[in-house]
C-alpha positions as CSV (number, residue, x, y, z in Angstrom):
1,X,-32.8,34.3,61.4
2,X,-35.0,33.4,64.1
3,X,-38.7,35.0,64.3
4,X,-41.9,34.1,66.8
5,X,-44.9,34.3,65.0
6,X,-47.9,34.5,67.8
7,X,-51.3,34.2,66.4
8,X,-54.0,31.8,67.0
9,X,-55.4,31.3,63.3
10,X,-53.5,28.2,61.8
11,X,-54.6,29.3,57.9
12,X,-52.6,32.9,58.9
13,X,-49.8,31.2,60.5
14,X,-49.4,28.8,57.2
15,X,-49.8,32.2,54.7
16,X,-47.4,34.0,57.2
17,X,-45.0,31.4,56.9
18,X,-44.8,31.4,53.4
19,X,-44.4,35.1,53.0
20,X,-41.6,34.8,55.3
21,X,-39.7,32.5,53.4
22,X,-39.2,34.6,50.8
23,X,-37.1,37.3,52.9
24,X,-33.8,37.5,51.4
25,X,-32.3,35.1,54.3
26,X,-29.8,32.0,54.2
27,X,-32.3,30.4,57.0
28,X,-35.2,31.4,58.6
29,X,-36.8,29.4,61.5
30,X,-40.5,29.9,62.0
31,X,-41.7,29.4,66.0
32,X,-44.9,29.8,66.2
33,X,-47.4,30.2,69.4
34,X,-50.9,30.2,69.8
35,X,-51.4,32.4,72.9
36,X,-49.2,35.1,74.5
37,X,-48.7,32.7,77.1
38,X,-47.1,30.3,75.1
39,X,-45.0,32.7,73.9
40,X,-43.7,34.3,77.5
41,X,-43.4,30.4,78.3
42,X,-40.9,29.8,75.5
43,X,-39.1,33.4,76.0
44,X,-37.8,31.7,79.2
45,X,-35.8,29.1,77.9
46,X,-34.5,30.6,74.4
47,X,-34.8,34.6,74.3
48,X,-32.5,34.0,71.0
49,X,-35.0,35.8,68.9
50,X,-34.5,38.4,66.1
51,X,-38.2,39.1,65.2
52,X,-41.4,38.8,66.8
53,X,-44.6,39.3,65.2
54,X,-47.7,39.7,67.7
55,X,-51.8,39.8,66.8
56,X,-53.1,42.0,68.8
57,X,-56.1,40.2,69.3
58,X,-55.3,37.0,71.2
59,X,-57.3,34.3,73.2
60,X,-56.4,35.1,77.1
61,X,-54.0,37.4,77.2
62,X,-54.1,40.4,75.0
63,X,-51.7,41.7,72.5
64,X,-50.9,44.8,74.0
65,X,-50.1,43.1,77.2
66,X,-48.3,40.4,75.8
67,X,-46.2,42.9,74.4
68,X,-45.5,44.7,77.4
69,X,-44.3,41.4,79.0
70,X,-42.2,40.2,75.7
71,X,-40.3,43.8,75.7
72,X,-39.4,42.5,78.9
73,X,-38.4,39.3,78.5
74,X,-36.9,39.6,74.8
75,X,-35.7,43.2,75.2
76,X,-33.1,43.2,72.0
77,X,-36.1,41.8,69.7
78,X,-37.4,44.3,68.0
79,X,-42.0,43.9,68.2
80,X,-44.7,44.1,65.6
81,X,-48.1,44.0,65.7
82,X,-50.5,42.2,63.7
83,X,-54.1,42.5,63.3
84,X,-57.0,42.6,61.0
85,X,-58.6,46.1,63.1
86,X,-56.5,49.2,61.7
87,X,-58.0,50.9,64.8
88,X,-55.4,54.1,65.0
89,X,-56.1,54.4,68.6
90,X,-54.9,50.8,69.2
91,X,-52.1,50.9,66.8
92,X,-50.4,54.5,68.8
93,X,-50.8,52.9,71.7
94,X,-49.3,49.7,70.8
95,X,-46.3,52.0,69.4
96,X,-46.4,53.8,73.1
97,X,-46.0,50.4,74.4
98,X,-42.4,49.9,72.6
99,X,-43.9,48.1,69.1
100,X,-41.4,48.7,66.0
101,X,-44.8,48.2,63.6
102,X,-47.9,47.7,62.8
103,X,-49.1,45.2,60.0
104,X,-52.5,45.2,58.9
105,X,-53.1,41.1,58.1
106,X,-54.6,42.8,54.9
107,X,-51.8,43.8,53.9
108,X,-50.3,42.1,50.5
109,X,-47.1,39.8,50.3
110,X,-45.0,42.8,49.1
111,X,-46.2,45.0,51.7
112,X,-45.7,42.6,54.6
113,X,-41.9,41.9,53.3
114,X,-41.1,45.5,52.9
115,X,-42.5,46.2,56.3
116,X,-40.8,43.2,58.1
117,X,-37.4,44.3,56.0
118,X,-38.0,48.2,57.2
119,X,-37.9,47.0,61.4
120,X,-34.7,45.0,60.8
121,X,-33.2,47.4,59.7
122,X,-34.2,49.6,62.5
123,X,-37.0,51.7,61.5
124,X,-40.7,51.5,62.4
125,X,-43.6,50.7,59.9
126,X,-47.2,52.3,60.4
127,X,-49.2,51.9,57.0
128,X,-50.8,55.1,55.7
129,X,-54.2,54.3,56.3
130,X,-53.7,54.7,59.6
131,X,-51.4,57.8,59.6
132,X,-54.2,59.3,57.2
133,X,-56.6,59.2,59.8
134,X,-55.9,62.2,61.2
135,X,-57.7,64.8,60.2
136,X,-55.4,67.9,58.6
137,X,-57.1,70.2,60.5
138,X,-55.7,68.6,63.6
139,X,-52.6,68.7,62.4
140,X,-50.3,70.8,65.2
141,X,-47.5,72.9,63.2
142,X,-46.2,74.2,66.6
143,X,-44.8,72.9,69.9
144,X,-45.2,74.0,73.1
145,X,-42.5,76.4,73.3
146,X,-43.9,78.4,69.9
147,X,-41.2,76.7,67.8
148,X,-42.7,75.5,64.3
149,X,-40.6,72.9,61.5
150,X,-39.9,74.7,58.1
151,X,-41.4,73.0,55.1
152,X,-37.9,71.5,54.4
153,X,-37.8,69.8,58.1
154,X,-41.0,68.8,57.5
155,X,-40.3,66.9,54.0
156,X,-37.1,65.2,56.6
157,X,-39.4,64.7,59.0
158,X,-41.4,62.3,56.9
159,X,-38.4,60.3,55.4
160,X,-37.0,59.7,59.0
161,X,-40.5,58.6,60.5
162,X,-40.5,56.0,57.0
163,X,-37.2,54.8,58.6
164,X,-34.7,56.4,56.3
165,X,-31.2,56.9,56.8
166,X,-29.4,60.6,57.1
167,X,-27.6,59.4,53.8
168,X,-30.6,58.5,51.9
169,X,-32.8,61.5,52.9
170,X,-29.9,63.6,51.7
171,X,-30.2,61.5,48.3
172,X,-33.7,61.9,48.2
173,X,-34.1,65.5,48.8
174,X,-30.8,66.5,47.3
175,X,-29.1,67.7,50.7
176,X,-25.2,67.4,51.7
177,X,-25.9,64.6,54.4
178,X,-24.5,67.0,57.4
179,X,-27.5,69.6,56.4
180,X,-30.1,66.3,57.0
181,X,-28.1,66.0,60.4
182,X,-29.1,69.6,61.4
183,X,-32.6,69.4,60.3
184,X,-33.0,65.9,62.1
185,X,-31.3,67.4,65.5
186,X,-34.0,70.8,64.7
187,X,-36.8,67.9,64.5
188,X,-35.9,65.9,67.5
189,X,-35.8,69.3,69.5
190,X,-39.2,70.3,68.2
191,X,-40.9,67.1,69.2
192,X,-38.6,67.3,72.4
193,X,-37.8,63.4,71.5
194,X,-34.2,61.3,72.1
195,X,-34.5,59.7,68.9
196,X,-35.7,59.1,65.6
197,X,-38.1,56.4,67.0
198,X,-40.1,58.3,69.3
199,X,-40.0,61.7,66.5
200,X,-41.8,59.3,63.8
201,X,-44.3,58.7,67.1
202,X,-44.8,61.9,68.5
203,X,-44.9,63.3,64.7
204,X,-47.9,60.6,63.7
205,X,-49.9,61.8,67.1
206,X,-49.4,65.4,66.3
207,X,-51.0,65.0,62.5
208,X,-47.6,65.8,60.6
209,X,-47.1,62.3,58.7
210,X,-50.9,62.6,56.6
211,X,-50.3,64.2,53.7
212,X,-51.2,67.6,52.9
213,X,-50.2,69.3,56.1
214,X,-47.8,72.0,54.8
């Protein structure tokens, strides 16, 4: 597995690394860059990439435009941020942009491995403290066309934005795995989304991921 670590703080890239290793993986290769530059520079010649990890806060280019230009030159690599700012404003945007995460450089070993793990698979990691930010009372139980989730859908809701397959929400909330379909087809027309990416985005904008909303 091949992933492009883009930061410009040696002692993080050397931690990073480490953590990395660990990743239940016959091989990992570690490419680091310094600058987003460096990166779009080295996207040209091998776009052979299965993970890229982006700070947000970069020397010369910024992260959110560096990821704009990587989506385009590495398009099948899935992009998460880093960054020690859990600004929420910044991190929605950044998932706008096409990011499959956001890591706070706070975050423990476990917690960055878990995350990291979550992506590949093909879900999208946004830590709690920044989904709690949203006040409860801003919390929108209704679309624009009056329709509102059911408790139930909303209890789906949360294990699909968490990256969870229909199987495993069925498991979780004891549910024949065609019932989690209907519910996640209800949830996708309620956010009026195409997939379960964009529903775990729309869903964190609108307020229903914090807990406490039903």
């Amino acid at each position: 597995m091949k992933i492009m670590l883009i930061d410009d703080h040696p002692l993080f890239i050397e931690g990073i690394r480490g953590v990395l290793q660990s990743l239940d993986q016959s091989e990992i290769l570690i490419q680091s860059c310094g600058s987003c530059e460096e990166a779009l520079e080295q996207a040209e010649t091998d776009d052979n990439v299965d993970l890229v990890l982006l700070d947000l806060n970069l020397p010369g280019m910024s992260g959110l435009e560096g990821l704009k230009q990587l989506r385009h030159k590495l398009p099948a690599s899935p992009i998460v941020m880093l960054s020690a700012s859990e600004d929420r404003t910044k991190v929605m945007q950044a998932i706008e942009l096409g990011a499959k995460g956001f890591i706070p450089k706070s975050s423990t070993p476990e917690v960055i491995i878990s995350a990291v793990q979550l992506v590949l698979s093909g879900g999208v990691y946004l830590p709690m403290a920044v989904l709690e930010t949203v006040n409860s009372s801003q919390a929108k139980t209704s679309n624009n066309d009056g329709q509102t989730l059911t408790p139930r859908q909303v209890e789906v809701l949360k294990l699909l934005a968490e990256g969870h397959s229909n199987k495993t929400i069925g498991n979780q909330l004891s549910m024949a795995e065609n019932t989690v379909r209907v519910h996640v087809s209800a949830i996708l027309r309620f956010l009026d989304v195409a997939n379960r990416t964009e529903a775990g985005v729309a869903a964190a904008r609108m307020g229903l991921l914090a807990e406490g909303e039903f």
